[in-house]
N, C-alpha and C positions, 0 to 999 in steps of 0.2 A: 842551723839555728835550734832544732830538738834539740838537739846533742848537747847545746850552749846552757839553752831554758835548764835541761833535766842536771847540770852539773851545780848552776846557779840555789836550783830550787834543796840541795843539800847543803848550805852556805848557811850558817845562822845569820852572819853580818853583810847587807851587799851594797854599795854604789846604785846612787840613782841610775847609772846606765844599765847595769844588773836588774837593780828592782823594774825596770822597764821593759828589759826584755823580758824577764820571767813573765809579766806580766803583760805582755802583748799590747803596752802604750807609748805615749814619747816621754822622754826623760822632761819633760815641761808638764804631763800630766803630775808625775811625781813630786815635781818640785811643788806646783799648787798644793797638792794635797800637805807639803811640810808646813808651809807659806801659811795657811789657815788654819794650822792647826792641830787637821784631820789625821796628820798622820807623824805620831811620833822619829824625833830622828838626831842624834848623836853627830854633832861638828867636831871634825878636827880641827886640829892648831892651826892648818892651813886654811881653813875654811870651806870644807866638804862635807858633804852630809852622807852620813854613814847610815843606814836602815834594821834593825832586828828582821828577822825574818816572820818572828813570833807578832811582830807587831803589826806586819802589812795581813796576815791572818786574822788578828785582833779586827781589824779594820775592815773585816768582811768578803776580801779577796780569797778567790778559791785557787790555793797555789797547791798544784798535785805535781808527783812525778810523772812522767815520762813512763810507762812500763816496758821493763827490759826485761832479758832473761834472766839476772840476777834480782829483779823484784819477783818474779810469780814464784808459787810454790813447785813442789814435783809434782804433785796431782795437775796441775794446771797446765804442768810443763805436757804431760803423758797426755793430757786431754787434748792438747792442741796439736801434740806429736801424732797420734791415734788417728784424729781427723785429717789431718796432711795425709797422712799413709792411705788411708781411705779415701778421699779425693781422688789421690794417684793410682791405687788400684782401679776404681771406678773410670777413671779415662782410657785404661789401658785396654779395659772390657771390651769399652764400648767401640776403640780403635779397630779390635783385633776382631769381632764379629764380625764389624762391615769387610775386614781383610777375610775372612773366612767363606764368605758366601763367594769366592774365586776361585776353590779348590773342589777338585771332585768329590773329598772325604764332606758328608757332611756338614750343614754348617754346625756351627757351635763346637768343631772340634778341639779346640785350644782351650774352651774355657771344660770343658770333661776332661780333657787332658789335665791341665790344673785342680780341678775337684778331686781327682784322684789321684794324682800326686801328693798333694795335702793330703790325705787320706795316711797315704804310705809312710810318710814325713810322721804323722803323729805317732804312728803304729811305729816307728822307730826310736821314740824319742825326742825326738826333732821341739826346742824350744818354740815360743810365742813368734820370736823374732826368724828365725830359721824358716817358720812355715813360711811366714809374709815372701821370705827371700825365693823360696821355692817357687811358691803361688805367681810370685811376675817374673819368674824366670819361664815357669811353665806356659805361662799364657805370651809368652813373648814368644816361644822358642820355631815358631814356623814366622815372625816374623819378615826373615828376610825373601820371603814366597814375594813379596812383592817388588823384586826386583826379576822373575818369572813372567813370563809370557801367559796369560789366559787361557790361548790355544793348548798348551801344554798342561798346564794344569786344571784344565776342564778336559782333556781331552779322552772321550769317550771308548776306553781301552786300553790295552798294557801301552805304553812307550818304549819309543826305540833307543836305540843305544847311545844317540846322539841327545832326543829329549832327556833320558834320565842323565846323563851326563850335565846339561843345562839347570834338572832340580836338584842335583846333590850340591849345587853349588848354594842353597838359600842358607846353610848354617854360618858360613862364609858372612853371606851377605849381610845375615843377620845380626851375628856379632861385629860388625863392624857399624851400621846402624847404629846398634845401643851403647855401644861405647863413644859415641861423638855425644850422649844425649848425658848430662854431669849426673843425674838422679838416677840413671837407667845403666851407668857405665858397668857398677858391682854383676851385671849379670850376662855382661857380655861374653864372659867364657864360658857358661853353663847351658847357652844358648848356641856357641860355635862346636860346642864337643854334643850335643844332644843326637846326633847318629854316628859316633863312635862307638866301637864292639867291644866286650868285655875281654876280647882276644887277640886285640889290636888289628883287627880288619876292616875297621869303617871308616870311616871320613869326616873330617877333610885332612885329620894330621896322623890318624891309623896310630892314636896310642890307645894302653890297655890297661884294667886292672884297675888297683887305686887311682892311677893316674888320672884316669878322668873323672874329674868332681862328681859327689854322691848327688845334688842336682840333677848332676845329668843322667846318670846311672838311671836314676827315677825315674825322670821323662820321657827315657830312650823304653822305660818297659810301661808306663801308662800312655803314652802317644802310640807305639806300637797294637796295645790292647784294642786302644777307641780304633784305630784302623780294622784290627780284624770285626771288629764288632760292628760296623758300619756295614747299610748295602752299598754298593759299587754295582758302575752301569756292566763291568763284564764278571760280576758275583755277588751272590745273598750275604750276608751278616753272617758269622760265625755264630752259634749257639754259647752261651757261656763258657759250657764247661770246655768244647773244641776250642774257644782263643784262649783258655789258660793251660789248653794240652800243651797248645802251639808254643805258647811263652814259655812252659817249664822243659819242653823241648831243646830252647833256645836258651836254657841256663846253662853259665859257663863259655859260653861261647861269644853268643849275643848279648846278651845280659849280665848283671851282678848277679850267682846265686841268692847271696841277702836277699836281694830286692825281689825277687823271685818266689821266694820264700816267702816274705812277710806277705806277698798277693796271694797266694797258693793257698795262706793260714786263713785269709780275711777273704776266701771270693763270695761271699754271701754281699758284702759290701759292694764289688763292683759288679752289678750287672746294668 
């Protein structure tokens, strides 16, 4: 019936059945209004009464469109696009903290994870739109932790061969998660490659190099960071400059040099 109203309401000539709908009465409303007078109106040869649209205006009816995407402006379009995006950021926060406080890494690790990955993103280059992509890829990217056992990831010391074997599986898990969700799908591989090695030794598909999206390259060296930089119940926090030994260590290998690089340039930034 929108759909009807908003196509009638661009018609300069309509049928009492038309001018009815647009205007939300019975086509007996309309006819009265011809009938008396009040509302000018155009008979065919047949004997139909045909309406201006200019007329039923005249007459004091508030006949508006419909607003579609093809009425608002670009401003209007961004402004509303802006706030979508934000909403959606905003839920994903608020998701992934309550999933945070499950893990032994501090809570709030995915969202510093993310903070500084946008960091790295801008110090690269990285467009308006890019950051945004990055930003809920990063807060996504331990996601699939909640298909993880508690016990295991609260568990108070190194894990065994058989636990760590149980958490290498949450990038897995993860991207598979985000990809059933329509708005969330774009970041399901940035989130399955996010502990893959710059040397094709990680997991879960042990590719290397460009191959795995600059994303993840990112995330695999700011999720790494917040880890060294965190205390742990079997060790203290790394001192700054020790977690970016540790990372530039693991350039080349573990990591993107780039990505490596731009932290190395900018570690005032993260501490």
């Amino acid at each position: 019936m929108l759909k009807r109203s908003n196509d009638f309401a661009s018609k300069e000539i309509l049928n009492t059945r038309e001018a009815a709908t647009l205007l939300n009465v019975t086509t007996q409303t309309i006819k009265n209004y011809i009938y008396s007078g009040k509302l000018k109106a155009i008979k065919t040869p047949g004997g139909h009464h045909r309406i201006r649209l200019s007329d039923l205006k005249d007459l004091g009816f508030a006949v508006e469109q419909e607003k579609t995407l093809e009425n608002y402006s670009t401003p209007e379009l961004l402004t509303a696009y802006n706030s979508l995006l934000g909403t959606l950021v905003s839920t994903v926060e608020s998701l992934i903290k309550a999933l945070d406080t499950r893990d032994i890494v501090s809570s709030g690790h995915s969202s510093r994870v993310a903070d500084m990955s946008c960091s790295i993103g801008k110090k690269m280059g990285f467009t308006e739109q890019k950051i945004h992509d990055l930003k809920l890829s990063a807060l996504l990217h331990d996601v699939g932790k909640v298909g993880i056992s508690e016990v295991i990831l609260g568990k108070p010391g190194r894990l065994t061969d058989q636990e760590f074997f149980l958490v290498k599986k949450h990038p897995e898990i993860g991207g598979k998660i985000v990809s059933e969700i329509e708005h969330l799908s774009p970041y399901a591989s940035s989130i399955r490659h996010h502990h893959e090695r710059f040397d094709g030794r990680g997991y879960p598909d042990e590719i290397g190099g460009t191959d795995i999206e600059l994303n993840s390259r990112i995330i695999s060296v700011a999720g790494a960071y917040d880890f060294l930089r965190s205390d742990l119940t079997f060790r203290k926090a790394f001192s700054v400059e020790d977690a970016l030994q540790e990372i530039r260590r693991s350039s080349g290998t573990q990591f993107d040099p780039e990505v490596v690089q731009v932290v190395a340039d900018n570690s005032l930034e993260f501490h």
